[in-house]
Backbone as ProteinMPNN parsed JSONL, in Angstrom:
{"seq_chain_A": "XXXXXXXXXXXXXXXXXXXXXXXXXXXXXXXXXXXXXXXXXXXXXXXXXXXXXXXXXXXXXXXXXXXXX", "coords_chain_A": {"N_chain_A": [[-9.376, 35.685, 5.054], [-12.218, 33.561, 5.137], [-13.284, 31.181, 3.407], [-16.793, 30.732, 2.855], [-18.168, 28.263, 1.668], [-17.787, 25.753, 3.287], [-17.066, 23.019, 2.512], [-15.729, 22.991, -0.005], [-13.662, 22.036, -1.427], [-10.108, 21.119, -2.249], [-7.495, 22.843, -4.235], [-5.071, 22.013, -4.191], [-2.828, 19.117, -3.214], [-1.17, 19.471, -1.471], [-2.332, 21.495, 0.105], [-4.937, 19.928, 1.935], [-5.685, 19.155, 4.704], [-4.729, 17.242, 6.201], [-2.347, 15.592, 5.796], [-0.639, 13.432, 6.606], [-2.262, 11.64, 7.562], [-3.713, 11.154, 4.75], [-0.891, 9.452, 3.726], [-0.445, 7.723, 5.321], [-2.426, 5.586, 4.932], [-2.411, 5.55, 2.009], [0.07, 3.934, 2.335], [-0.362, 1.736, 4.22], [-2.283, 0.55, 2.147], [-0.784, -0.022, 0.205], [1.003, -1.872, 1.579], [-0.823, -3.998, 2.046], [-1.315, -5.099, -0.456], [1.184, -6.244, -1.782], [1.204, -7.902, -0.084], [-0.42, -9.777, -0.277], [0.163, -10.451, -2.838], [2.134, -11.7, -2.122], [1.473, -13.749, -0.992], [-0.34, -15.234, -2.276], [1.151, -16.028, -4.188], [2.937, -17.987, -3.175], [1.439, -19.237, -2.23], [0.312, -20.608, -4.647], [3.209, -21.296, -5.162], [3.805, -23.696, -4.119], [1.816, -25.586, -5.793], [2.722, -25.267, -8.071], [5.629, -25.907, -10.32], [6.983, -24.031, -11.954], [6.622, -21.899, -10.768], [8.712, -20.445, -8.164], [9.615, -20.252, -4.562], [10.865, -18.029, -4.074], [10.139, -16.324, -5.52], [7.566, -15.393, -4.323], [8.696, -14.641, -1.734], [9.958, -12.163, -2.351], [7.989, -10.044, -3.1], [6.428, -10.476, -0.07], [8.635, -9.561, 1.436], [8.659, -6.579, 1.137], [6.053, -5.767, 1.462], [6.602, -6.36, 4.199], [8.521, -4.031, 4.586], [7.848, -1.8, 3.514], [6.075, -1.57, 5.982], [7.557, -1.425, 8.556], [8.697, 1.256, 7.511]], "CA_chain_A": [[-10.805, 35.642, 5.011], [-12.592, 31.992, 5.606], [-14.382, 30.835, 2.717], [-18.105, 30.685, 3.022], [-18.352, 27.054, 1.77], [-16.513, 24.133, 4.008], [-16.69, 21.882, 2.043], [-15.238, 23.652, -2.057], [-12.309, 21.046, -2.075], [-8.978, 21.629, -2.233], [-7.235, 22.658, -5.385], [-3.766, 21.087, -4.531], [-2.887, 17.621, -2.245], [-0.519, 19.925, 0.237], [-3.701, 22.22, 1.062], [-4.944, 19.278, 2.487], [-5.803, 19.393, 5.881], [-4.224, 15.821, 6.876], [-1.412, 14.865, 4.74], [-0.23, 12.187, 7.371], [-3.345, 10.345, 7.465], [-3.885, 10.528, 3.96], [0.371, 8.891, 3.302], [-0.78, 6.38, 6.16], [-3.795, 5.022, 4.039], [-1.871, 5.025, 1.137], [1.686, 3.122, 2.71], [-1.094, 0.634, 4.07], [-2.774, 0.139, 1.239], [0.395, -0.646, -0.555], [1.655, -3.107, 2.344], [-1.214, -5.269, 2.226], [-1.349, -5.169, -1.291], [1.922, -7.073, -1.493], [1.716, -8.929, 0.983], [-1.834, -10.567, -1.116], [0.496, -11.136, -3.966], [3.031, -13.056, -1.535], [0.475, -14.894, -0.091], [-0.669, -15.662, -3.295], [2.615, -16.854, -4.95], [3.514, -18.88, -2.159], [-0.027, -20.932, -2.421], [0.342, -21.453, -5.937], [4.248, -22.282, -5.428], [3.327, -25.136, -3.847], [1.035, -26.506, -6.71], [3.002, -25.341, -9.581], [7.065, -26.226, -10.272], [7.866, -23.187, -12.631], [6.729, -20.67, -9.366], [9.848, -20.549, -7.224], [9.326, -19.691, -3.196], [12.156, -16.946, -3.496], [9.137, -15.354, -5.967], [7.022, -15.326, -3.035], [9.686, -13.639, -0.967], [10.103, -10.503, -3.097], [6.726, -8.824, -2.098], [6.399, -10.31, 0.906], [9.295, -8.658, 2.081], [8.583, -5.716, 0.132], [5.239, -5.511, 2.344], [7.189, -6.0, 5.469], [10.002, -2.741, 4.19], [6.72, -0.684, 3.752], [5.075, -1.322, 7.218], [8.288, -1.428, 8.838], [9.037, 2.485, 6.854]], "C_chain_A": [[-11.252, 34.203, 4.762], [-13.545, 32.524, 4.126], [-15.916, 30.447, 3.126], [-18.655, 29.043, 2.765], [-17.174, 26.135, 2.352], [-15.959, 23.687, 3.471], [-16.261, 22.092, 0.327], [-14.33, 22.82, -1.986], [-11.368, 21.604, -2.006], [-8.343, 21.489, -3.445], [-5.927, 21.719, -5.04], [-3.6, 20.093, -3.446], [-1.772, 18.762, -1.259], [-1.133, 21.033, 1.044], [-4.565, 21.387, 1.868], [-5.034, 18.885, 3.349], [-4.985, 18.269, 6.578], [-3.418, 14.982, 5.671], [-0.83, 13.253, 5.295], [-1.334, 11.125, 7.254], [-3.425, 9.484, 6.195], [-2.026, 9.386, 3.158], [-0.069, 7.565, 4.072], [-1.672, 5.516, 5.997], [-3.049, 4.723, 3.024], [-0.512, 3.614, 1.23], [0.539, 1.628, 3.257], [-1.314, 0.524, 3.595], [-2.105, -0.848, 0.312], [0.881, -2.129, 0.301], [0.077, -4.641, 2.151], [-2.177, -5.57, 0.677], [-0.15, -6.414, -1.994], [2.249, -7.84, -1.038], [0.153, -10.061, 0.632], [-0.687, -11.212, -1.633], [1.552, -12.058, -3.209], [3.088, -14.216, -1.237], [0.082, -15.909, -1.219], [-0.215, -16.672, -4.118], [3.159, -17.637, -4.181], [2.522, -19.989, -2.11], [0.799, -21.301, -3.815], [2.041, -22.078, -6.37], [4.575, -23.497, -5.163], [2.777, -26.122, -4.675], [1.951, -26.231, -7.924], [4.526, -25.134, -9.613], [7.559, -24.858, -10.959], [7.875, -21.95, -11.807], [7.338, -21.011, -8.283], [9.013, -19.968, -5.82], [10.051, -18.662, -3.215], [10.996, -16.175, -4.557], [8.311, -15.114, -4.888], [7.382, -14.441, -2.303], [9.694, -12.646, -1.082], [9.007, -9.895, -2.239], [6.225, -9.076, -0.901], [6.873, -9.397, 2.24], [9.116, -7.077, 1.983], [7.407, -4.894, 1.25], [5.528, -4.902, 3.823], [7.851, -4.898, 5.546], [8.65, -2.045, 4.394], [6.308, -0.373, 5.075], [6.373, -0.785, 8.082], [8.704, 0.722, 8.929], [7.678, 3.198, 7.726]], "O_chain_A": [[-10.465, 33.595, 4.038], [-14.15, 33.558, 3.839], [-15.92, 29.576, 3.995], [-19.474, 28.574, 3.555], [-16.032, 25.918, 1.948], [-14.73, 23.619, 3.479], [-16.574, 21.208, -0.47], [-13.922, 22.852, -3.148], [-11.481, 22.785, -1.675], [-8.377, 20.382, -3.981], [-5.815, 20.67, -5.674], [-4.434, 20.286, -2.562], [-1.857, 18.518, -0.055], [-0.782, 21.457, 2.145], [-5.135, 22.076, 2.714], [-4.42, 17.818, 3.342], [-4.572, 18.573, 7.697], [-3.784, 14.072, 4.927], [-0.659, 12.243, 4.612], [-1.192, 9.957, 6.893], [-3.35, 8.264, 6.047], [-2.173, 8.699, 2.147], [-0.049, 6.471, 3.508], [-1.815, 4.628, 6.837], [-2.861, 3.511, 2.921], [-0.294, 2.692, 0.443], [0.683, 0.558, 2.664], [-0.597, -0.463, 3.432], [-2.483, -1.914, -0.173], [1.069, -3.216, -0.245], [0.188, -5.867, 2.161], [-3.304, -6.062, 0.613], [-0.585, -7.368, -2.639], [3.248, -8.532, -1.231], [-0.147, -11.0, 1.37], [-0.349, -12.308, -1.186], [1.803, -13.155, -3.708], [3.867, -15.166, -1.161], [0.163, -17.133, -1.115], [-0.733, -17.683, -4.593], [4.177, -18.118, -4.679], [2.68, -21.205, -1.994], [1.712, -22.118, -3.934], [2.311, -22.858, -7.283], [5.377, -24.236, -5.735], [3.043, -27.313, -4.516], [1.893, -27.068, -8.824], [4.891, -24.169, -8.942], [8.645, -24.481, -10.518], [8.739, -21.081, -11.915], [6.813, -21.738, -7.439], [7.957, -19.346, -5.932], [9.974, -18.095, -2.125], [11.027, -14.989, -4.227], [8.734, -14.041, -4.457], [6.673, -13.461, -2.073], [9.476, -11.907, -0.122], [9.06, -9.42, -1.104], [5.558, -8.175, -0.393], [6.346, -8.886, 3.229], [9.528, -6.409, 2.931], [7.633, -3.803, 1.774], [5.171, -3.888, 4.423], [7.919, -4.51, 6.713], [8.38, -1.719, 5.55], [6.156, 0.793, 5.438], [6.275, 0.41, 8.361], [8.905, 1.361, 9.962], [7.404, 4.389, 7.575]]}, "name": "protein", "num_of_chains": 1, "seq": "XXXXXXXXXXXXXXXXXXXXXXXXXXXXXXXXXXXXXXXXXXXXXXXXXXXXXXXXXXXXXXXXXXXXX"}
Protein backbone atom coordinates (compact mmCIF):
# COMPACT_ATOMS: atom_id res chain seq x y z
CA UNK A 1 0.00 0.00 0.00
CA UNK A 2 1.71 3.53 -1.22
CA UNK A 3 1.86 5.98 1.39
CA UNK A 4 -0.32 8.99 0.97
CA UNK A 5 2.53 11.50 1.61
CA UNK A 6 5.69 11.52 -1.02
CA UNK A 7 7.57 13.24 0.54
CA UNK A 8 7.53 11.51 4.91
CA UNK A 9 11.36 10.74 4.58
CA UNK A 10 12.95 7.77 4.91
CA UNK A 11 13.56 6.15 8.23
CA UNK A 12 16.81 4.23 7.22
CA UNK A 13 19.80 5.33 4.42
CA UNK A 14 19.15 1.78 2.41
CA UNK A 15 15.32 2.84 1.89
CA UNK A 16 16.71 5.42 -0.03
CA UNK A 17 15.71 5.63 -3.38
CA UNK A 18 19.36 6.39 -4.90
CA UNK A 19 22.07 4.98 -2.88
CA UNK A 20 24.59 5.33 -5.88
CA UNK A 21 24.13 8.89 -6.35
CA UNK A 22 24.06 9.62 -2.88
CA UNK A 23 28.01 7.30 -2.39
CA UNK A 24 28.95 9.37 -5.65
CA UNK A 25 28.43 12.83 -3.85
CA UNK A 26 29.93 11.64 -0.94
CA UNK A 27 33.41 9.77 -2.71
CA UNK A 28 33.52 13.30 -4.53
CA UNK A 29 33.21 15.26 -1.86
CA UNK A 30 35.96 13.43 -0.14
CA UNK A 31 38.32 13.56 -3.37
CA UNK A 32 38.29 17.14 -3.67
CA UNK A 33 38.53 17.60 -0.19
CA UNK A 34 42.04 16.17 -0.22
CA UNK A 35 43.09 17.14 -2.97
CA UNK A 36 42.46 21.19 -1.25
CA UNK A 37 44.65 20.02 1.52
CA UNK A 38 47.42 18.86 -1.12
CA UNK A 39 47.15 21.82 -2.91
CA UNK A 40 47.42 23.56 0.10
CA UNK A 41 50.54 21.86 1.62
CA UNK A 42 52.36 22.03 -1.45
CA UNK A 43 51.85 26.09 -1.61
CA UNK A 44 52.89 26.53 1.78
CA UNK A 45 55.85 23.86 1.24
CA UNK A 46 57.36 26.11 -0.80
CA UNK A 47 57.37 29.09 1.74
CA UNK A 48 57.98 27.17 4.81
CA UNK A 49 61.22 24.56 5.45
CA UNK A 50 59.59 22.38 8.29
CA UNK A 51 56.55 21.40 5.45
CA UNK A 52 58.10 18.60 3.44
CA UNK A 53 56.65 18.02 -0.41
CA UNK A 54 56.25 14.17 0.40
CA UNK A 55 53.45 15.91 3.02
CA UNK A 56 51.80 17.23 0.08
CA UNK A 57 51.86 13.86 -1.62
CA UNK A 58 49.89 11.91 1.01
CA UNK A 59 46.41 13.47 0.21
CA UNK A 60 47.03 14.26 -3.00
CA UNK A 61 47.36 10.84 -3.82
CA UNK A 62 44.84 9.88 -1.44
CA UNK A 63 42.39 12.15 -3.67
CA UNK A 64 43.60 10.52 -6.78
CA UNK A 65 42.90 6.50 -4.92
CA UNK A 66 39.34 7.92 -4.24
CA UNK A 67 38.44 9.20 -7.80
CA UNK A 68 40.29 6.52 -9.33
CA UNK A 69 37.90 3.83 -6.72
Amino acid sequence: MHSRFRNAGYERLREYPNNGALATRLVLQAFFFYFAIGIILAIVSLFAEKVKLWMALVPASLSFLLLVW
